[in-house]
VOGU-3710 file (C-alpha; in Angstrom, 3 decimals, decimal comma):
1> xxxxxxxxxx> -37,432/-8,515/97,417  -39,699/-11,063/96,039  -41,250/-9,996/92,438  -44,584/-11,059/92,514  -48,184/-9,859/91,486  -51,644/-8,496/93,929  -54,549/-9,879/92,240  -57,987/-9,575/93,388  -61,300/-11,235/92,352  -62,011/-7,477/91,178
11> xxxxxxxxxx> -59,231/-6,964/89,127  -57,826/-10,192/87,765  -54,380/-10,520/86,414  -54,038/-10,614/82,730  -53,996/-14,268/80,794  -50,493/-15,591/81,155  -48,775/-12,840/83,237  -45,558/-13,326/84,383  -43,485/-11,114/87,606  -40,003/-10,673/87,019
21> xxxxxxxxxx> -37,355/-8,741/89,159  -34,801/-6,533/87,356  -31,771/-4,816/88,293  -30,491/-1,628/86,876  -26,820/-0,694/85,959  -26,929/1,724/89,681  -28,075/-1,843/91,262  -31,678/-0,733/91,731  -34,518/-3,657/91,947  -37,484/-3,428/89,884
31> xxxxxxxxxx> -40,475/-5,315/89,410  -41,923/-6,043/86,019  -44,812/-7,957/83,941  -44,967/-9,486/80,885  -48,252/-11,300/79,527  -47,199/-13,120/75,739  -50,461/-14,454/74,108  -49,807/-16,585/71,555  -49,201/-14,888/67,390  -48,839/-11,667/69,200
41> xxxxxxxxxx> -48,482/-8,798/66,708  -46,403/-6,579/68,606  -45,900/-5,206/72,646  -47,329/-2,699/74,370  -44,699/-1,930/76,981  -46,510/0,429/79,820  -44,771/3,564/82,192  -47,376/4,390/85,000  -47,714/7,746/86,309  -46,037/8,860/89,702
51> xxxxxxxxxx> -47,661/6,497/92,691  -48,916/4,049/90,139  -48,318/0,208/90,470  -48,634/-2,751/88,203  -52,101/-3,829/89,301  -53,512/-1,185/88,414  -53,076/-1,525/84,542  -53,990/-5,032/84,691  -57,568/-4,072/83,174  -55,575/-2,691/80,314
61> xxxxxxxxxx> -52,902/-4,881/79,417  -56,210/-7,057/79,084  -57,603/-4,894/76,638  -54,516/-4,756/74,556  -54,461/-8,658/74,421  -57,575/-8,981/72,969  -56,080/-6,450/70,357  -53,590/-9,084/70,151  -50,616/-7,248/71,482  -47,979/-8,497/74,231
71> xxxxxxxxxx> -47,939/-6,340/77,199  -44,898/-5,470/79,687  -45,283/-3,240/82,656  -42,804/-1,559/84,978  -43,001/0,231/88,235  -40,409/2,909/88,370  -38,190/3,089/91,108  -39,406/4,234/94,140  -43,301/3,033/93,772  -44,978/0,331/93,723
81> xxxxxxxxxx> -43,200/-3,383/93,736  -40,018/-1,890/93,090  -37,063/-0,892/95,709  -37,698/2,320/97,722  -36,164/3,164/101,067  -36,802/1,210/104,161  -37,647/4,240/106,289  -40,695/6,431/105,103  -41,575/4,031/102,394  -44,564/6,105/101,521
91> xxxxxxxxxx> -41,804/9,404/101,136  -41,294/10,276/97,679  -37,196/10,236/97,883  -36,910/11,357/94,128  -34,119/13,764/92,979  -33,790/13,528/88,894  -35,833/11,690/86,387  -32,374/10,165/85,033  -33,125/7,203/87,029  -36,481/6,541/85,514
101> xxxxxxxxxx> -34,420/6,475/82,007  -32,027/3,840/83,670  -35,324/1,831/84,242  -36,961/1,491/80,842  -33,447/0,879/79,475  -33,450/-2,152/81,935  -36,933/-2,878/80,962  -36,184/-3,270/77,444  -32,673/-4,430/77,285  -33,456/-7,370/79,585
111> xxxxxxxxxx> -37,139/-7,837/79,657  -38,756/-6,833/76,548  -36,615/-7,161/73,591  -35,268/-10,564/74,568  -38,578/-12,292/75,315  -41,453/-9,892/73,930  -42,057/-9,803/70,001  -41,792/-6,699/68,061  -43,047/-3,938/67,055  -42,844/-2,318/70,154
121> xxxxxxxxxx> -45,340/0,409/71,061  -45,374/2,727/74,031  -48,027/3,665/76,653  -47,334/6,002/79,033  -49,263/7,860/81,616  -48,724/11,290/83,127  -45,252/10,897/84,908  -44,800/7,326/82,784  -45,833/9,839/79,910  -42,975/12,472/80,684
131> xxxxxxxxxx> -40,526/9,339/81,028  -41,283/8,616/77,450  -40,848/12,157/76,014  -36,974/11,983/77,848  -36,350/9,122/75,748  -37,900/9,545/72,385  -35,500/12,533/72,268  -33,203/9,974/71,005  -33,879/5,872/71,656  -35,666/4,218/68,925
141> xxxxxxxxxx> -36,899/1,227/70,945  -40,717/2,331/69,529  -42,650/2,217/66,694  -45,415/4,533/68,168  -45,868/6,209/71,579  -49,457/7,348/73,205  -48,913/9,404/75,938  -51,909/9,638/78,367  -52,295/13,183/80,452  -48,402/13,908/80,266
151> xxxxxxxxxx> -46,934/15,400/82,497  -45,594/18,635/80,414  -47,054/21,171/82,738  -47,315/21,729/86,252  -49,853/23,135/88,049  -48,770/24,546/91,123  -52,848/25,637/92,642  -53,367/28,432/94,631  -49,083/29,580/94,637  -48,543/32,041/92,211
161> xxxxxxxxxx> -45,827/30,316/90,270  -42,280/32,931/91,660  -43,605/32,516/95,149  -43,967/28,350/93,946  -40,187/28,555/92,570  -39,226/30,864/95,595  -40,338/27,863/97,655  -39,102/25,054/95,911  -35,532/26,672/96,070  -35,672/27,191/99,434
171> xxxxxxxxxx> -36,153/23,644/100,453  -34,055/22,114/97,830  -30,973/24,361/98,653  -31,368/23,978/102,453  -31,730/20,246/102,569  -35,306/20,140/102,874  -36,042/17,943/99,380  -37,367/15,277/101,139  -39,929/17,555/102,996  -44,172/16,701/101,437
181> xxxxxxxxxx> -45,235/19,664/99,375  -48,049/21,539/101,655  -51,538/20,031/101,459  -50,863/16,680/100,298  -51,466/13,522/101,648  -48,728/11,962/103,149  -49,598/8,420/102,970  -51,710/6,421/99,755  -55,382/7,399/98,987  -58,290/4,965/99,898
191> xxxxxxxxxx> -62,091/4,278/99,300  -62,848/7,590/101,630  -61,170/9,572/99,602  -63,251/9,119/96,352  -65,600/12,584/96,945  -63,856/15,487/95,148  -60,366/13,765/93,989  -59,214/14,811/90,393  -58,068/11,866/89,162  -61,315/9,921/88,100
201> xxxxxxxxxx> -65,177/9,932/88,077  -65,330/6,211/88,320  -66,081/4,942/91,863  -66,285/1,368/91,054  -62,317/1,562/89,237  -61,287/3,730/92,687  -62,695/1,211/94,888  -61,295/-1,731/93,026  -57,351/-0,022/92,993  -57,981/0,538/96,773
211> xxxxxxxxxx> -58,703/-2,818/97,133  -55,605/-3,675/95,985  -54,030/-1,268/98,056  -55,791/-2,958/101,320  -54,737/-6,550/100,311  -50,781/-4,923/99,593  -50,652/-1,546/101,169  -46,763/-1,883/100,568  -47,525/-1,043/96,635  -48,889/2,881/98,027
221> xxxxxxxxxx> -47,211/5,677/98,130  -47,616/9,295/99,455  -47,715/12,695/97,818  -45,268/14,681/96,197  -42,334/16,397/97,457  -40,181/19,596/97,029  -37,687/17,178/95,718  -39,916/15,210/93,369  -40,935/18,906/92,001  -37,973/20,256/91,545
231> xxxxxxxxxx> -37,144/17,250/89,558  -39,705/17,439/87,596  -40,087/20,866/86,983  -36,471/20,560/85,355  -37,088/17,634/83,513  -39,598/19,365/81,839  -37,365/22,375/80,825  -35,569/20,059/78,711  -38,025/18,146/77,234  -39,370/21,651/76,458
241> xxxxxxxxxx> -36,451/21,644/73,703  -37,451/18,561/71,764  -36,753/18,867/68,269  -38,562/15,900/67,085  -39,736/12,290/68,844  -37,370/9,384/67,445  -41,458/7,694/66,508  -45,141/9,031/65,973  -46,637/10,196/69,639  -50,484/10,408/69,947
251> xxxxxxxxxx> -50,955/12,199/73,537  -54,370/12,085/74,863  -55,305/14,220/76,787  -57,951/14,812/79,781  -60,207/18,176/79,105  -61,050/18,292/82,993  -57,940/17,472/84,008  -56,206/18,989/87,486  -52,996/17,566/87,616  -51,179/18,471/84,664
261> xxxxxxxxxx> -51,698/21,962/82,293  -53,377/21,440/79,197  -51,857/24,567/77,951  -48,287/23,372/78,007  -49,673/19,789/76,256  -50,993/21,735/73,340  -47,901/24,179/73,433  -45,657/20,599/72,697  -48,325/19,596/70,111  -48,015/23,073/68,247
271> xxxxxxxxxx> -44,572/23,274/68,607  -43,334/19,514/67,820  -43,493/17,811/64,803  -44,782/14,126/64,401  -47,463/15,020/67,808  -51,089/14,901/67,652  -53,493/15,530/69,856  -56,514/14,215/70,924  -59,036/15,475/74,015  -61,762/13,811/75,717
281> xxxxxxxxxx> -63,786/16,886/77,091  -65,066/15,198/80,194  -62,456/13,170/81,688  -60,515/13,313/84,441  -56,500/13,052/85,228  -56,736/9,264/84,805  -58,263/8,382/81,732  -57,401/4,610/82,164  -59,397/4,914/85,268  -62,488/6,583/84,283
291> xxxxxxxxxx> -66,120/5,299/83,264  -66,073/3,317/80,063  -67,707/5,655/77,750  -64,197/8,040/78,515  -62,177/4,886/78,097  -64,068/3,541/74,964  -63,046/6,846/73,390  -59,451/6,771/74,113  -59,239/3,289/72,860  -61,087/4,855/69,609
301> xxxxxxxx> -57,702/7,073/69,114  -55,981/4,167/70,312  -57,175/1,960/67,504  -56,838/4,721/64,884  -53,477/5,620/66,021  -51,745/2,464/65,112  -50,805/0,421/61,595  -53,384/-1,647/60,405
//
């Protein structure tokens, strides 16, 4: 697998990035960026949500080096640039999130803290997000963590949530795991499918990640499945028990959001200590992705969030 980057004329890398290929302890190949500008006064090191890839945070990472920071990014096994199976590349083939901790240990043990200046800040977003609750229940790699629509809550739609479990069960216990939850897509998203999606208002931002996605359709992937549920759904059980994060966590949160509950985000927030919350009332699942005036206010709690 050769580590490299998708740029467009749309979506430019950021100044200075570098693609890098890890491997994790269970021999897993990842690909990662880092962008150093020079007197850097810390790193932002980024977890995308489920599906996510590298390019698409490239408008981002920017954003952050004009605020002076470093940036490293990761795609999580299974998505994007990293390794996922030969067969049914666009199959979700996820079991446990435990993987997903082996990659941000990789991330920072081999990427980050050996060539990226401290402090080290987190940015996660929804799945990314979840990731980084699992490990601020006890590594101290970060000063601060933001976590972006996390994933704390499913929402399961129209399936009351027994006959959702009842389901999930099934599948998992009869071998089925690897089966696409019903109604999703079962390959990537594209410019036609822009009308009525809940992850963003922002048609130029959609068009310009499905660009990328036409120049390196490799980087898609499809829907969830009854595995990737079930995985999540008890990954969030135990997160559920946090006592308190290992650093401060700002999570942001999207007030139309439907892909993750907002009710279980502000259960977390009432329940943890060192959380706050923020909400921006109009936007959608992907903040990062939305029109400027959503992102210029979660750069606003990004700014006020961190030391001065």
């Amino acid at each position: 697998m050769q580590a490299i980057l998708h740029p467009t004329d749309e979506n430019p890398a950021p100044p200075g990035a570098v693609c890098v290929e890890l491997v994790t302890r269970d021999k897993t190949r990842l690909r990662a960026m880092r962008a150093v500008p020079e007197n850097a006064r810390g790193t932002f090191v980024i977890l995308g949500g489920r599906g996510d890839f590298i390019e698409r945070y490239f408008e981002t990472a920017r954003e952050l080096m004009e605020r002076g920071f470093a940036v490293a990014v990761l795609d999580m096994r299974g998505q994007g640039g990293s390794q996922r199976p030969k067969r049914q590349p666009f199959r979700d083939r996820t079991r446990s999130f435990a993987g997903f901790d082996e990659d941000v240990r990789t991330l920072m043990d081999d990427l980050v803290i050996p060539s990226c200046p401290a402090p080290y800040y987190a940015l996660g977003h929804s799945t990314g997000a979840h990731v980084l609750l699992r490990l601020l229940r006890n590594k101290k790699w970060f000063a601060r963590a933001i976590l972006v629509s996390p994933l704390i809550e499913i929402i399961y739609g129209p399936w009351p949530r027994p006959v959702a479990w009842l389901l999930l069960n099934t599948m998992w216990f009869t071998g089925l795991a690897n089966f696409f939850l019903p109604g999703v897509r079962k390959e990537p998203m594209g410019r036609a499918d822009f009308p009525g999606n809940p992850l963003t208002s922002d048609r130029h931002r959609w068009d310009r990640d499905s660009k990328t996605l036409e120049v390196a359709p490799q980087l898609g992937l499809g829907g969830p499945t009854f595995g990737w549920l079930g995985a999540a759904r008890q990954s969030i059980t135990r997160t559920r028990r946090m006592k308190k994060p290992t650093a401060p966590v700002l999570i942001v949160a999207a007030g139309a959001d439907r892909v993750v509950g907002n009710e279980g985000i502000r259960r977390l927030a009432r329940k943890v200590p060192g959380v706050a919350l923020a909400f921006i009332p109009d936007a959608n699942h992907e903040i990062l992705g939305e029109r400027d005036m959503i992102r210029r206010q979660f750069f606003a709690a990004l700014d006020s969030f961190l030391p001065a």
